[in-house]
N, C-alpha and C positions, 0 to 999 in steps of 0.2 A: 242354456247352461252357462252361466255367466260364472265369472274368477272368482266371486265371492263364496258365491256356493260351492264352487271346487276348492277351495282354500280351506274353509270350515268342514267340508264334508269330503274327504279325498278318497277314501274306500268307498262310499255309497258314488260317488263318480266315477273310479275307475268300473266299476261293476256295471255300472250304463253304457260307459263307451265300450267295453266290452263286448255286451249286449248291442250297439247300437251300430258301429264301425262296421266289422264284417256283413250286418244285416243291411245297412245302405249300401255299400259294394256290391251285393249277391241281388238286390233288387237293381242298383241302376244296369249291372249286366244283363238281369232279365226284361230289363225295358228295350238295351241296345239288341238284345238277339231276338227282341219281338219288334218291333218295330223298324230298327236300321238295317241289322241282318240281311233281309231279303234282297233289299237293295244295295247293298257291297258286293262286291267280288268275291269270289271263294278264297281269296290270301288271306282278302283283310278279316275274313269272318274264324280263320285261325288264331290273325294276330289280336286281335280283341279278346277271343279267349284267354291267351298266355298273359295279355294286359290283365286282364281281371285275376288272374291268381297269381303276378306279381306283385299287385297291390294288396292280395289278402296277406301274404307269407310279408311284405313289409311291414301290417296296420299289426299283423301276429307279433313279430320283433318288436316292435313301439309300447303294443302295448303291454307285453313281457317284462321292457325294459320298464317301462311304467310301472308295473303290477310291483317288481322287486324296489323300484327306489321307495316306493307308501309303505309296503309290507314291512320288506326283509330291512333296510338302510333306515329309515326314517322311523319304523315301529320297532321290530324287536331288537334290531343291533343297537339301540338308542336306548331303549329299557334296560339291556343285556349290560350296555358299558359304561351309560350315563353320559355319553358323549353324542358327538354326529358322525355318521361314516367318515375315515379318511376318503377324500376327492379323487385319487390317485387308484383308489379300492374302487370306487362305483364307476370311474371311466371303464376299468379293465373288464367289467363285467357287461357294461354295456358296448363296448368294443367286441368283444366274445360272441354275444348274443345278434347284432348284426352280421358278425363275421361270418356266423353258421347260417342264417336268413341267407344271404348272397352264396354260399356254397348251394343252399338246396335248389335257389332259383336256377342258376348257374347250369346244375348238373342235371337238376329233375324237370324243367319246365323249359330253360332254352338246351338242353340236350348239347350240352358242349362237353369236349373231353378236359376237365381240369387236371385231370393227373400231370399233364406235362407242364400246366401252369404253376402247378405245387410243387414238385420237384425242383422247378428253376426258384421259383420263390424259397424254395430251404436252401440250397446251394446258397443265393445271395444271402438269406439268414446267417447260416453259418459262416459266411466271409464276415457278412458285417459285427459278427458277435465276435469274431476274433480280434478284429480292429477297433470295435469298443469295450472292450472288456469291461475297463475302467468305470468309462458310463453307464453300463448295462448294469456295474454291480452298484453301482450308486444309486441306482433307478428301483432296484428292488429293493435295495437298504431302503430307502426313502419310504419304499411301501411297508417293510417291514417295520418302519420307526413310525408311522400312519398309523397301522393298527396296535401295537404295543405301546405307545404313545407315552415314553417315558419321560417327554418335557414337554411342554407346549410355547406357544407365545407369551412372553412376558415373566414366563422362569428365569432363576437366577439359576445358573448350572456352573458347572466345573469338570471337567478333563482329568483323567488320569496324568494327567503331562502338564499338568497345570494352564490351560487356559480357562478364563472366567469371564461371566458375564450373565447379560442378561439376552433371553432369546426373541429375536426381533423380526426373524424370516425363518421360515422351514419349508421348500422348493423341492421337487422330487429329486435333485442333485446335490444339494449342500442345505446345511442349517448355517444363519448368521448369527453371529454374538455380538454384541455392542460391549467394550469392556469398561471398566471404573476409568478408563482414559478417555471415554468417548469416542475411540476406535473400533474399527470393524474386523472380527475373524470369522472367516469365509472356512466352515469342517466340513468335507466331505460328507455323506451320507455316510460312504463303508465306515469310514473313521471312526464317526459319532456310532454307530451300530455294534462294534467291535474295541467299544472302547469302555474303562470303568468310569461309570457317570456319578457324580453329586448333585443331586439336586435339591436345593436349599428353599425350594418351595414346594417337595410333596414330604408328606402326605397333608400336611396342611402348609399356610405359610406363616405359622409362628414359630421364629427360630430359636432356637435355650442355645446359650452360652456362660460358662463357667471360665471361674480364675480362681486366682490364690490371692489371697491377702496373710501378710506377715505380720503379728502382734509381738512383743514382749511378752514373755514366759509369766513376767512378775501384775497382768493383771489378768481376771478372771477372766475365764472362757465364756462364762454367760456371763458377763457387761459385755464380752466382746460380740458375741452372738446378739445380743438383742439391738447394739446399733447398729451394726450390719446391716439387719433385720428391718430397722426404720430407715438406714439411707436408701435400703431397697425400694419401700414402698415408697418414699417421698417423690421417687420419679416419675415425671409424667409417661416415660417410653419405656418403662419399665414392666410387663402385665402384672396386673395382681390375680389372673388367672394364665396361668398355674402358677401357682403364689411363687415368689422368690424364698429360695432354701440354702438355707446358713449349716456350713456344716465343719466341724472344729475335727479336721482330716491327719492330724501328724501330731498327736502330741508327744511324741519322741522327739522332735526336734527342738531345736533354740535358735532362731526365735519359733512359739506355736504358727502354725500356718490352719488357713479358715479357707474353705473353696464357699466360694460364689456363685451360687448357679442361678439365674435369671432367665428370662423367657423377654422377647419382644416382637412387635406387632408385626415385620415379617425381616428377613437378610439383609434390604438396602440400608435400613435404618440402625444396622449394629452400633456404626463408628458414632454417631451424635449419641445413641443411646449407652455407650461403652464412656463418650466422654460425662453423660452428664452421671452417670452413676459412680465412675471414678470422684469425681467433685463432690459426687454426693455424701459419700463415704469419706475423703478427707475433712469435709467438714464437721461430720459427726463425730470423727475420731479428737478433731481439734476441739471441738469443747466440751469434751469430756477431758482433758489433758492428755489426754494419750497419743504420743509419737508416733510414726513408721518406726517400724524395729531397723534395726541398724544390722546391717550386714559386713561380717567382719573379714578382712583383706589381708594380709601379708604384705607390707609396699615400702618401700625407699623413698622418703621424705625430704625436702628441704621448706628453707622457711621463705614465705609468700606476699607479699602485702595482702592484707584481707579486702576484697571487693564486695559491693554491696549493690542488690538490683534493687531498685523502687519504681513504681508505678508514676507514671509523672499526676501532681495534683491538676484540682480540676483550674485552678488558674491558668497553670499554664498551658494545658489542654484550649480555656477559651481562649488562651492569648493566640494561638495556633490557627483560631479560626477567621479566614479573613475578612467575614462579615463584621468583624467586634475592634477591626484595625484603628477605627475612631475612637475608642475611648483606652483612657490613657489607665497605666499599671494600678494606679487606686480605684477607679471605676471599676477595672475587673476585678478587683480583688471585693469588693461592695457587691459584685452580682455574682457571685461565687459561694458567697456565705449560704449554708444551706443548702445546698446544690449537692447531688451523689452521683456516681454512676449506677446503674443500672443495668445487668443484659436480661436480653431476647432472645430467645431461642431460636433455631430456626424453622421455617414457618409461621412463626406466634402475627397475629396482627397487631400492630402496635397502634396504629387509632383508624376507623373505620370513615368512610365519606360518607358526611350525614351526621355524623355526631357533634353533640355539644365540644367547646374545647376555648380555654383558654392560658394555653400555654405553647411553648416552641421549643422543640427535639433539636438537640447537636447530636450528630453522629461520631463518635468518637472512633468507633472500630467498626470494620464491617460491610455489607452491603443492604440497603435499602430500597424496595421495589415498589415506587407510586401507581397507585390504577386509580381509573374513574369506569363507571357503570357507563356505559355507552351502547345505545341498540338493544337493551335487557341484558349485554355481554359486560362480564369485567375483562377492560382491558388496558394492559401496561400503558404507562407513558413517560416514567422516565424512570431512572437508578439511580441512585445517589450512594456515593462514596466518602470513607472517611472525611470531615471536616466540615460536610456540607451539613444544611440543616433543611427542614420541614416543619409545617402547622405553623409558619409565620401570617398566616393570612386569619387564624383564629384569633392570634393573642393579638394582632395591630388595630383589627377590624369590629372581633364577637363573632364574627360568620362563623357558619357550621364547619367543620373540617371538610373540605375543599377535596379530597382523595382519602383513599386506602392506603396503609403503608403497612407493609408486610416482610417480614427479616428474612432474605435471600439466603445470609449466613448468621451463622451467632453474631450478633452484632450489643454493643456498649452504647448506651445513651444517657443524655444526662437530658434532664427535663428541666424547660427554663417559663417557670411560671409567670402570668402577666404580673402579679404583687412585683417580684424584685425585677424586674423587665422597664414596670413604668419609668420612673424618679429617674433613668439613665437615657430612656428615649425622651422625654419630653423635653430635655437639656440640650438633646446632640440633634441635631439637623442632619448633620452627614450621616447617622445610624436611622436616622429616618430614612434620609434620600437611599441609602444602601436597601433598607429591609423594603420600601413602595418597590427600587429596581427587580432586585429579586424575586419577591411576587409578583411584579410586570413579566417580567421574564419566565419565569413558572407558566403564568397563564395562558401566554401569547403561546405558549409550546405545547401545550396542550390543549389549543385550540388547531395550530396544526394537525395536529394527533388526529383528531376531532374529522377535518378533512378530509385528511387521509384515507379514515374511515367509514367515508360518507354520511355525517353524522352533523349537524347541522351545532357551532361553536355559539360562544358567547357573543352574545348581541352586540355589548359593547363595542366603540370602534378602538382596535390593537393599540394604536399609536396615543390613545390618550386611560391606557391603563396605570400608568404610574402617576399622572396625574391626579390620578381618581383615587388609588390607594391613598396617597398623601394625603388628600381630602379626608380621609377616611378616616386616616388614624388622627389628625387634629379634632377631627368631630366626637373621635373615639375618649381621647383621652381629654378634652376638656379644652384645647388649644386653638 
């Protein structure tokens, strides 16, 4: 009877040992009382018997406890709840179920007086329940949050007292929460048991959230409903099941107000999905000409100079970057013609290791997370922050892109294609010697990485990588 067959078959196996346990017990006793027997002593030919029926009234408990964990835990309470027994529930049971095994051995077969053992045993019970109350009630809350299971791991939950979080531990004494700080709150069981809970991942985890938007009186309710309607759908974190619902809530008022009610893919995701549909919506309202309504104040005035916020151009954005320190203000302002920012959402992959490419990323805002495929694993190797750039080793070289890069946070990039790239490297030596160091540099760390990993790096030898790039890019560009 091997593991695999009790794995696949765990009733047609319990039902054997069953059958099979007590009947090899009840045979090897009748082999020791036919054969050893006679030759023992008349103690030992007692104590062998009481041996044999403390091994069946044991193999009885085992396999009781066995019979309930296949049956009752693992079939019908599994059917019944959709879940697996709480652990804390099937200890107790099989605690229980030996407890009464060792009372009957105890009492019925070594013929000892337990009464006086049980008396002292509840005396010290009842001390020690007085002195753990605490624990004791935690211990059963625990159990009782086991079986009615109103959050599990990995729920986003909320407290009537306001703590939040997500649930990362649940211990027969306390649940942990990890909160949106990345700290830890350590609830009680009774607490969490006795307490009114939110939890933002049942009954499913798609969460709907609703707002107000404020229009002017003076344009219509359906133009304003129907772009609504499309800044809804145009979001990727937005669901289109259960559709987003536009609903024109107060026409008594001035300015009209519209509630917003959306759905998304579960709670963590509100705040990026709350900003990209904010965005989504200001833009829709902007080109249609229509305003945020204006909300009117009562206020005591004086006069101000008027200030003006602008977005800094991408000149000076490249001027900022210290890779481009060598080419002088008309040279940037020549590799800028044509150039936009653009953002990435976060998560989005912005170019993939392995793919064609010939262009190179400035990170203007944001965080940026390099990986390379290592061991069949993707894994990190470095983050880049505002200023820095990446895909220099596509547009110097032609090579395939070299990593993954993937947006940590929202992040702004401008794309700097080989076309307005060449005509300014093929002139500047130092914008070569900078962009080979860079990629030298790039590489050599990510052969580290590589190490690290136990992962067998680039061939090449480290100390003659920017020579090789240099090489690379004259061969590349014609030089």
């Amino acid at each position: 009877m091997n593991n695999t067959f009790a794995s696949r078959h765990p009733r047609l196996h319990w039902v054997i040992l069953l059958l099979v346990v007590p009947g090899v017990i009840l045979l090897l006793d009748a082999l020791i009382c036919g054969l050893l027997i006679p030759l023992l002593a008349p103690q030992w030919q007692e104590d062998a018997g009481t041996v044999t029926k403390i091994l069946l009234w044991g193999s009885g408990a085992w396999l009781v406890d066995r019979g309930l964990r296949i049956f009752l835990w693992e079939g019908a309470y599994r059917r019944a709840t959709g879940t697996s027994a709480p652990t804390v529930l099937v200890g107790a049971a099989a605690a229980a179920i030996y407890t009464i095994a060792a009372l009957i051995v105890l009492t019925e077969i070594l013929q000892l007086d337990t009464g006086a053992v049980l008396l002292s045993t509840g005396l010290v019970a009842g001390v020690l329940s007085v002195a753990m109350q605490n624990t004791i009630t935690d211990f059963f809350s625990g159990v009782s949050l086991s079986i009615d299971r109103p959050y599990q791991v990995g729920d986003w939950i909320e407290f009537e007292d306001g703590v939040l979080g997500e649930v990362v531990g649940i211990t027969w004494r306390s649940t942990r929460i990890r909160s949106w700080h990345a700290s830890l709150y350590v609830v009680p069981n009774k607490k969490a048991a006795n307490s009114i809970l939110h939890n933002y991942d049942r009954p499913t985890r798609v969460y709907g959230y609703w707002f107000h938007v404020s229009v002017v009186s003076t344009v219509s309710p359906l133009v304003v409903r129907q772009l609504l309607q499309q800044a809804a759908l145009q979001c990727e974190r937005v669901r289109s099941d259960p559709a987003p619902m536009i609903y024109f809530c107060d026409p008594g008022s001035v300015p009209y107000k519209y509630m917003v009610y959306v759905h998304f893919d579960n709670y963590p995701w509100r705040f990026a999905a709350i900003d990209e549909l904010s965005v989504a919506i200001h833009q829709r309202l902007q080109q249609a000409g229509i305003s945020p309504a204006a909300v009117t104040y009562e206020l005591q005035t004086r006069r101000a100079e008027k200030t003006t916020a602008m977005m800094p151009g991408i000149t000076e954005i490249l001027r900022d970057v210290s890779l481009f320190a060598p080419l002088t203000d008309a040279e940037i302002g020549i590799l800028a013609r044509g150039l936009s920012v653009r953002e990435a959402p976060v998560g989005e992959r912005i170019v993939a290791e392995g793919d064609e490419g010939d262009s190179m990323l400035v990170l203007v805002s944001g965080v940026v997370i390099l990986s390379r495929t290592i061991n069949g694993h993707e894994r990190e190797i470095e983050r880049l922050k505002t200023g820095q750039c990446f895909g220099e080793m596509s547009l110097l070289t032609g090579e395939p892109r070299y990593s993954t890069a993937r947006a940590l946070t929202n992040v702004w990039l401008i794309e700097i294609p080989r076309t307005a790239f060449a005509p300014l490297l093929a002139r500047n030596e130092k914008l070569q010697a900078g962009l080979a160091d860079l990629a030298s540099a790039r590489r050599k760390h990510t052969e580290a990485v590589q190490r690290a990993l136990f992962s067998r790096g680039d061939t090449l030898p480290s100390d003659g990588h920017a020579a090789r790039i240099k090489a690379l890019i004259r061969e590349f560009f014609g030089h």
